[in-house]
C-alpha positions as CSV (number, residue, x, y, z in Angstrom):
1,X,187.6,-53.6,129.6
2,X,186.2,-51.0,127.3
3,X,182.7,-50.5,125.5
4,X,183.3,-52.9,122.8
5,X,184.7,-55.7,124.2
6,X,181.7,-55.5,127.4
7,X,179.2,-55.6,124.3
8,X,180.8,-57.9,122.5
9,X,181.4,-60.5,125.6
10,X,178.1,-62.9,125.7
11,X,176.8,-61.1,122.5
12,X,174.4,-64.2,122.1
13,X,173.2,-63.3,125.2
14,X,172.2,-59.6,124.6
15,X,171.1,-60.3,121.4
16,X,168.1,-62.8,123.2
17,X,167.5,-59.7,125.3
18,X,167.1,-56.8,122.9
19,X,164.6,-59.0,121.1
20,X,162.7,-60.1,124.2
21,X,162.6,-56.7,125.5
22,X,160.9,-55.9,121.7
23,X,158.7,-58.5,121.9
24,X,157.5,-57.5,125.4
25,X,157.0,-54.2,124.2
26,X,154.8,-55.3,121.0
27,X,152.7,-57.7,123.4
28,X,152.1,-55.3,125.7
29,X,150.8,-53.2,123.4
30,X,149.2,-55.4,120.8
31,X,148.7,-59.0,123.0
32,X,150.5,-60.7,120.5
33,X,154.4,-61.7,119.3
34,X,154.6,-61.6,116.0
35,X,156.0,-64.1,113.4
36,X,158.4,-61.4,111.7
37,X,160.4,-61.7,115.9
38,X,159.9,-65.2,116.1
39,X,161.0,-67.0,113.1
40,X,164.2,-64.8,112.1
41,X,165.3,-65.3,116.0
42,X,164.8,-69.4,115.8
43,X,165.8,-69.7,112.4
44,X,169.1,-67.4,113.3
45,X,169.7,-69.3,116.4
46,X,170.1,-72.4,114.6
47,X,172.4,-71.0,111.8
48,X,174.8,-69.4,114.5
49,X,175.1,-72.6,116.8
50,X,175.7,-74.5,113.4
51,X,178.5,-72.0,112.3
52,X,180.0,-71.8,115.0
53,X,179.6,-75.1,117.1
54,X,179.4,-77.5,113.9
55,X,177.3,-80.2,115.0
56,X,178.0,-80.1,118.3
57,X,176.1,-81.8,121.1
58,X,174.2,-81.4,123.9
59,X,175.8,-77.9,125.1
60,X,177.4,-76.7,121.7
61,X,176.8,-76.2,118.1
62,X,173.8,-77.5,116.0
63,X,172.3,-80.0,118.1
64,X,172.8,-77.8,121.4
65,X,170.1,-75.2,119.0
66,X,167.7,-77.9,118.2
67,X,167.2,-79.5,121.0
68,X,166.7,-76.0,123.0
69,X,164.7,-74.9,120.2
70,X,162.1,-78.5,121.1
71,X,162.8,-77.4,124.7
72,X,161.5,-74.0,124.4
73,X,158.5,-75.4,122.4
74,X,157.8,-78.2,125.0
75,X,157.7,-75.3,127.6
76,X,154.2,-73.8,126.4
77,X,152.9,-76.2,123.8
78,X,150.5,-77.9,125.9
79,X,149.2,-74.7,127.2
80,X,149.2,-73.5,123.3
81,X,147.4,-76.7,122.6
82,X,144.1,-76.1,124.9
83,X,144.1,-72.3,124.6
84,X,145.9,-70.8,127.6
85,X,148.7,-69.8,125.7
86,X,149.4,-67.6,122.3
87,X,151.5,-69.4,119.6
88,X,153.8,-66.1,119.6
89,X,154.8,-66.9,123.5
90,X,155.5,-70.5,122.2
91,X,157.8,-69.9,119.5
92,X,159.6,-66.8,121.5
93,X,160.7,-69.9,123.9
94,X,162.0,-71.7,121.0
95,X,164.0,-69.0,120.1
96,X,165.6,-68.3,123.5
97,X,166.3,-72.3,123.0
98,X,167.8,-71.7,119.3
99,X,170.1,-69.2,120.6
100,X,171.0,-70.7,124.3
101,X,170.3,-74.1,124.3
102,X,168.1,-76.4,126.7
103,X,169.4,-75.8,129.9
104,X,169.5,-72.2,130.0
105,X,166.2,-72.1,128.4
106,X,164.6,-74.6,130.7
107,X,165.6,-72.1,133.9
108,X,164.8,-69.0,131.8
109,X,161.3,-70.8,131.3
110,X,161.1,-71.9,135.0
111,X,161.7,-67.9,136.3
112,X,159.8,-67.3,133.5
113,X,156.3,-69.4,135.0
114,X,156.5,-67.9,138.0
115,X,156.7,-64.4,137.4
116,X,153.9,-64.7,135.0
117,X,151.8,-66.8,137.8
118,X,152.5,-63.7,140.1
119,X,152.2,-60.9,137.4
120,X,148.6,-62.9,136.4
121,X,147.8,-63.1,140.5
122,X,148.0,-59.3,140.5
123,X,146.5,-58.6,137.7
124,X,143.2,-59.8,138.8
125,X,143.9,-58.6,142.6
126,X,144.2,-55.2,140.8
127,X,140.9,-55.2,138.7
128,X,138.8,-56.9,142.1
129,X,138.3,-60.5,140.1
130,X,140.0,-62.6,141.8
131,X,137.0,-64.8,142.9
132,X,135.8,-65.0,139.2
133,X,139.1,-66.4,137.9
134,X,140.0,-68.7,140.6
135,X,136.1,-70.2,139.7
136,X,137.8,-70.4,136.3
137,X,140.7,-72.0,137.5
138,X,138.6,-74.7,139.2
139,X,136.7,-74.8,136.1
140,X,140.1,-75.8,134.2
141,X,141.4,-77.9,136.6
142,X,138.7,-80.2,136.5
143,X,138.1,-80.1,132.7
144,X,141.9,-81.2,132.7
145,X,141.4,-84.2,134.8
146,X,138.5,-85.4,133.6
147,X,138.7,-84.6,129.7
148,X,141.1,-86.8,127.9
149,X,140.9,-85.3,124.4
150,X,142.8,-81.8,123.9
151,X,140.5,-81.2,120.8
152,X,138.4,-80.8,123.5
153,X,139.9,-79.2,126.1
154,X,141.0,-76.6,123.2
155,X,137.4,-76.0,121.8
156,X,136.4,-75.2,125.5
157,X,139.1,-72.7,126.2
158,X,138.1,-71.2,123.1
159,X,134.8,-70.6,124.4
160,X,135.8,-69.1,127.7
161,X,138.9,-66.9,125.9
162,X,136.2,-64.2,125.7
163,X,135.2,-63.9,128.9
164,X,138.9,-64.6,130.4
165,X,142.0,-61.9,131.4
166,X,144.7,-61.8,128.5
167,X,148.1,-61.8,130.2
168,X,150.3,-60.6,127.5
169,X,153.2,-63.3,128.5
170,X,156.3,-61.9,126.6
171,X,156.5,-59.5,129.5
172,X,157.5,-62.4,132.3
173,X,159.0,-64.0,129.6
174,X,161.2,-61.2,129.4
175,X,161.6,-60.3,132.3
176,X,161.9,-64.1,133.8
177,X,164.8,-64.8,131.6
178,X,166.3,-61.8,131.7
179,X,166.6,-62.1,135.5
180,X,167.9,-65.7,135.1
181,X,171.0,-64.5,132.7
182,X,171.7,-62.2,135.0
183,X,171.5,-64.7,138.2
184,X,173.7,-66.8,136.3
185,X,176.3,-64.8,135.1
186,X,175.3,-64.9,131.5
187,X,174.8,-61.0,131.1
């Protein structure tokens, strides 16, 4: 097999890579993922499943890109929604699911979740707050069981965001879903 052809075999696949790899880079650097990566990559995804798929179904074409694109945004919206999450992490999910489809994106998310669980863990080991945040976490926990109304959960995240680590979450998002194409044969 020569360059070409290796490039060229799964291109979908690298594609989601190179820009996940970007946006890790930019929320590394900036703690945020901007619109100009998100909305070309879902709004891409969809045309290329549609063009080449038609409308598909569950695994193939059009319907295959919209229902991984409400996938990826079903991952992290309800952290979005009470303020654990960026909106730029959200919509980089619905792009892996624009481009992939549900299934792969609902593993990529699951690697995903739990290298950013252990990348947050040590984290805070590192900076010696451990204590501090797993208060917070208790804090959290409790305001989610006993507060019914995410208008409210969200107004009191925003009031602890200050005081709280920011865990710029491309990186596991890259690096989760990168690791699960890879497991899986895709890359």
């Amino acid at each position: 097999m020569n360059w070409t052809e290796l490039l060229l075999e799964n291109w979908p696949v690298k594609l989601v890579c190179l820009v996940l790899v970007v946006s890790a880079y930019i929320d590394g650097k900036q703690l945020r993922v901007p619109n100009w990566i998100t909305f070309p990559m879902v709004l891409s995804g969809l045309i290329y499943n549609a063009a080449v798929g038609g409308w598909g179904d569950w695994d193939h074409g059009f319907v295959a890109a919209i229902a991984g694109t409400f996938v990826g945004l079903g991952c992290l919206l309800p952290l979005y929604a009470v303020g654990g999450m960026g909106a730029g992490d959200v919509k980089l999910m619905a792009g892996i699911g624009a481009w992939l489809g549900p299934t792969t994106t609902v593993y990529a998310f699951c690697v995903s979740a739990i290298l950013g669980g252990l990348m947050a863990l040590v984290m805070m080991w590192w900076r010696g707050d451990l204590k501090e945040h797993y208060a917070n976490l208790l804090a959290i926990s409790f305001e989610w069981m006993t507060i019914r109304d995410p208008r409210k959960l969200s107004e009191l995240a925003a009031e602890r965001k200050p005081r709280m680590m920011l865990l710029p979450y491309g990186i596991p998002i890259c690096i989760g879903s990168i690791a699960y194409f890879l497991y899986s044969g895709l890359l």
